[in-house]
C-alpha positions as CSV (number, residue, x, y, z in Angstrom):
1,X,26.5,28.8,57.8
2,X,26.9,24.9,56.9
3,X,24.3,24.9,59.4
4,X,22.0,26.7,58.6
5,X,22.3,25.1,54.8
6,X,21.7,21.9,55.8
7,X,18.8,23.2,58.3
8,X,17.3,25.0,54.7
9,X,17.4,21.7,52.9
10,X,15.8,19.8,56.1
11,X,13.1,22.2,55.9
12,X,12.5,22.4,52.6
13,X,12.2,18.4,52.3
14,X,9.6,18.3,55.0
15,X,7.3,21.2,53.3
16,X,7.5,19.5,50.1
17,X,6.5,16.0,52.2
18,X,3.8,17.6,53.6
19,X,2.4,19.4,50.3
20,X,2.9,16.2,49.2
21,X,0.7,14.8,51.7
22,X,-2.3,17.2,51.8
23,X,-2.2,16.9,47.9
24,X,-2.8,13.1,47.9
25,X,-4.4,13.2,51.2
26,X,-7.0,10.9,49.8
27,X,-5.1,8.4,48.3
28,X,-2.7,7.9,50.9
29,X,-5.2,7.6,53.6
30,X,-7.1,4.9,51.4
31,X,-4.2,2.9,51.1
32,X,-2.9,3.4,54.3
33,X,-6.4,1.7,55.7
34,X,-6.0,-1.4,53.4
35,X,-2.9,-2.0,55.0
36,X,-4.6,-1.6,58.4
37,X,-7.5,-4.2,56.7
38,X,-5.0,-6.8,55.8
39,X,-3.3,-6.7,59.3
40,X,-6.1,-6.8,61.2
41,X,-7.4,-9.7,59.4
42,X,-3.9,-11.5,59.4
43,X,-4.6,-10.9,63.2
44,X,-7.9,-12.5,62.9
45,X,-6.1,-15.3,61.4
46,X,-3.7,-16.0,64.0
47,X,-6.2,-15.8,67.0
48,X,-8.3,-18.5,65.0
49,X,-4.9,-20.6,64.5
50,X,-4.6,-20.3,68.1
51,X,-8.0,-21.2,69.4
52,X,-7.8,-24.3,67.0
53,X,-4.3,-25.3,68.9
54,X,-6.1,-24.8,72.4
55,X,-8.9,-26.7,71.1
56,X,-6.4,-30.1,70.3
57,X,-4.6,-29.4,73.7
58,X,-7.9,-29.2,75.2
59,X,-9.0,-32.7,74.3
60,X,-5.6,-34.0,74.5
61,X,-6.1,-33.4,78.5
62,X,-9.1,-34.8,78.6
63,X,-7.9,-37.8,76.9
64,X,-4.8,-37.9,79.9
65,X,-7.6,-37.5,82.6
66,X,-9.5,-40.5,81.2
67,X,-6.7,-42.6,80.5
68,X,-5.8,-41.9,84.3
69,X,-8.8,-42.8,85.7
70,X,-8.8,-46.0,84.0
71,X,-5.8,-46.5,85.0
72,X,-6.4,-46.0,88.6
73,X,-9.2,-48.2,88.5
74,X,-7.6,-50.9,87.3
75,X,-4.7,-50.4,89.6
76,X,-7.1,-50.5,92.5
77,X,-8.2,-54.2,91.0
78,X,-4.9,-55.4,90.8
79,X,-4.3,-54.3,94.7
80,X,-7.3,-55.9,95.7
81,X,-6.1,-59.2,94.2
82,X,-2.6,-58.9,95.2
83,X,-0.6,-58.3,91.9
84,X,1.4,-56.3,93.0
85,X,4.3,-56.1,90.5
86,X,1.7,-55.4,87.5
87,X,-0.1,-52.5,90.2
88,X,3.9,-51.3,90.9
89,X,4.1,-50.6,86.7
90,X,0.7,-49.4,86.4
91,X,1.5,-47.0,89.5
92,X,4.8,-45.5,88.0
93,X,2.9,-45.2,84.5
94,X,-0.1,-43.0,86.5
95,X,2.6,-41.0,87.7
96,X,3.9,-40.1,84.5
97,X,0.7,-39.3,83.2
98,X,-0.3,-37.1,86.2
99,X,3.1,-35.1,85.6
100,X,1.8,-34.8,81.4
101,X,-1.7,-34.0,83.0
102,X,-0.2,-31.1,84.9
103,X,1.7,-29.7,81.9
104,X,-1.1,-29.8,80.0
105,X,-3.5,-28.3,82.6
106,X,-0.6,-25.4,83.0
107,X,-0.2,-25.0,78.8
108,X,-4.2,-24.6,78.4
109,X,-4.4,-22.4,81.2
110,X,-1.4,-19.8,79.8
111,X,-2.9,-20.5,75.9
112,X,-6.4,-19.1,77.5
113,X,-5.1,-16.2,78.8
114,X,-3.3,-15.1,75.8
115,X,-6.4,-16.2,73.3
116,X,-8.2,-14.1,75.5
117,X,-5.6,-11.1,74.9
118,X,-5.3,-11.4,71.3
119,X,-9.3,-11.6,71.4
120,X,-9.6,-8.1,73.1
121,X,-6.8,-6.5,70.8
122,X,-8.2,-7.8,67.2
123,X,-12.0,-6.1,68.9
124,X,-9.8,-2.7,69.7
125,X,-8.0,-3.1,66.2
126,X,-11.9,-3.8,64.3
127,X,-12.9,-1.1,65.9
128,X,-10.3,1.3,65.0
129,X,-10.4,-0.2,61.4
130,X,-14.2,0.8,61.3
131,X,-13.5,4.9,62.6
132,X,-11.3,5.3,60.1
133,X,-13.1,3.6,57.8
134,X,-15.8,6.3,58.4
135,X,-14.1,9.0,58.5
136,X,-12.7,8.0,55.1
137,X,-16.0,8.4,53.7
138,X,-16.3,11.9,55.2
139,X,-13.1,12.6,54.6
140,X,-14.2,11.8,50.8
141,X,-17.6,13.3,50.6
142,X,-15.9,16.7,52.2
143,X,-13.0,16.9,49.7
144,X,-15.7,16.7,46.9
145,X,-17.9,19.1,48.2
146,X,-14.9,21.3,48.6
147,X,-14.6,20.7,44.8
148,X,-17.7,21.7,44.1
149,X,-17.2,25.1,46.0
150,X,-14.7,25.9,43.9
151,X,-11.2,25.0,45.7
152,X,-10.2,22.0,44.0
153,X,-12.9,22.3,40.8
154,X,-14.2,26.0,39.9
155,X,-16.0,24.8,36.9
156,X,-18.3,22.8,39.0
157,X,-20.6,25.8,40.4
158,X,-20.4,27.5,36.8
159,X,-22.0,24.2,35.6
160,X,-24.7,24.2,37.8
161,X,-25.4,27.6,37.0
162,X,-25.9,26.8,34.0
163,X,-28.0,24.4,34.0
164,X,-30.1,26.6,36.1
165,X,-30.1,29.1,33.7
166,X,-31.2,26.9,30.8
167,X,-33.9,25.2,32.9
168,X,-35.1,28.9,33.7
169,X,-35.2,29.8,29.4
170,X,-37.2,26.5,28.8
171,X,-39.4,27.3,31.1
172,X,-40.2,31.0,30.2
173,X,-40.0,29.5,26.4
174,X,-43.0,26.7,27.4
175,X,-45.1,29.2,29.1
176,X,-44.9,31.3,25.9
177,X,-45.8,28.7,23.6
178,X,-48.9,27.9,25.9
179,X,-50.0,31.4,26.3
180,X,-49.7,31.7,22.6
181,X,-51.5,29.2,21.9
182,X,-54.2,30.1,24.3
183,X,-54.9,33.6,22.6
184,X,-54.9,32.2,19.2
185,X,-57.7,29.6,20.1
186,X,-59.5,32.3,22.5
187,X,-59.6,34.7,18.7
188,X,-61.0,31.8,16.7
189,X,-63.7,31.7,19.2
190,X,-64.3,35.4,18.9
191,X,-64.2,35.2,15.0
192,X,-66.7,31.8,14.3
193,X,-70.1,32.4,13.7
194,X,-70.9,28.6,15.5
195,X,-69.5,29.6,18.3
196,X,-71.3,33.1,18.8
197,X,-74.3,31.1,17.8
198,X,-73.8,28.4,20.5
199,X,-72.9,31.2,23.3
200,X,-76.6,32.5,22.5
201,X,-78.5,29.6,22.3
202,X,-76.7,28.6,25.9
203,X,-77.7,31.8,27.3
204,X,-81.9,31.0,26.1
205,X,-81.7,33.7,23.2
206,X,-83.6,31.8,20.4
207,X,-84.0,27.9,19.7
208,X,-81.8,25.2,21.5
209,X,-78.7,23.8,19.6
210,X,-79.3,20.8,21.5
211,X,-82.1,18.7,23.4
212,X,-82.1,18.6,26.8
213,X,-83.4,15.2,28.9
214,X,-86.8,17.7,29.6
215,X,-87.4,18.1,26.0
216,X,-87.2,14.0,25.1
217,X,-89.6,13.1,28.3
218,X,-91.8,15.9,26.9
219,X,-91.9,14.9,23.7
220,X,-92.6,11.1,24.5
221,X,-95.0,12.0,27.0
222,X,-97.4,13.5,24.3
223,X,-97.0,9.9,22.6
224,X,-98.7,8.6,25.3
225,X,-101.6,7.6,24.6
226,X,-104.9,9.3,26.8
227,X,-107.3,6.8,28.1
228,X,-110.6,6.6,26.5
């Protein structure tokens, strides 16, 4: 029975954990990915630390392998003339430095390989970073339209309808207002005297209301005067 109580309690937890989780999905994940950011570029960070390191060890070989060689030829010198006690020091000094060469050699060789490494995992971790960077913003965009379709936010499509509704009334009330006004100046046409007036001097019943281009070049033409 003890059991089974403390199996009850278990279970309980984890359902509230998880309702807890799908609740504040969002914000978890968002957080949960700025922790991912900061690592990745504490990563970053490190690798650069690293290749600056390799870089001093780098020229601190080369600075052994041109000591040497200097070394080596100046040795040869001091053979040639027979000083041999200074060519004995200078020997045991070349043989020190051969031993630091080869440490060094060894050192950048190992500090390449694991440069190399960290390179390929910060790449793998940037990528990552960028996924779930993208599937935030789905994740996001998904959750609101969710919203909007009435799970999380019902009062979203009433809204919209709305609005749709009151564009509709405007419209009907703005095609009223122009058909009204339409008619009204449509029966002042029909009423006014001018107007019938116009309608028949347009249609050639009685005298023009106004000269035509025809009527000025007739007129002037009778001006003219005839020759003798």
């Amino acid at each position: 029975m003890i059991k089974l109580f403390y199996a009850l309690i278990r279970g309980t937890a984890n359902e509230a954990a998880e309702s807890f989780t799908d609740r504040h999905g969002l914000t978890i994940l968002r957080q949960q990915i700025n922790d991912s950011a900061r690592a990745v570029q504490s990563a970053r960070k490190a690798v650069a630390i690293a290749i600056a390191q390799n870089k001093q060890e780098e020229e601190q070989y080369n600075q052994i392998v041109s000591r040497l060689n200097d070394l080596e030829e100046r040795t040869i010198i001091a053979l040639e003339k027979g000083k041999k006690k200074i060519a004995q020091e200078a020997a045991e000094t070349i043989a020190l430095l051969e031993a630091e060469r080869d440490t060094s050699k060894e050192a950048l060789s190992r500090f390449q390989t694991e440069i190399d490494r960290l390179k390929r995992q910060v790449r793998k971790a940037e990528a990552r970073l960028r996924d779930l960077r993208r599937g935030q913003r789905i994740a996001d965009v998904t959750d609101k339209t969710q919203r909007m379709r009435g799970e999380g936010e019902p009062v979203a499509l009433s809204t919209l309808a709305d609005a749709e509704e009151t564009l509709l009334r405007l419209r009907v009330r703005q095609q009223q207002i122009d058909s009204t006004a339409e008619a009204i100046a449509e029966l002042d046409d029909e009423g006014c005297s001018d107007k019938i007036i116009e309608k028949l001097a347009e249609a050639g019943c009685g005298a023009a209301l106004k000269t035509s281009a025809d009527d000025v070049l007739e007129r002037l033409s009778k001006r003219v005067s005839k020759p003798a």
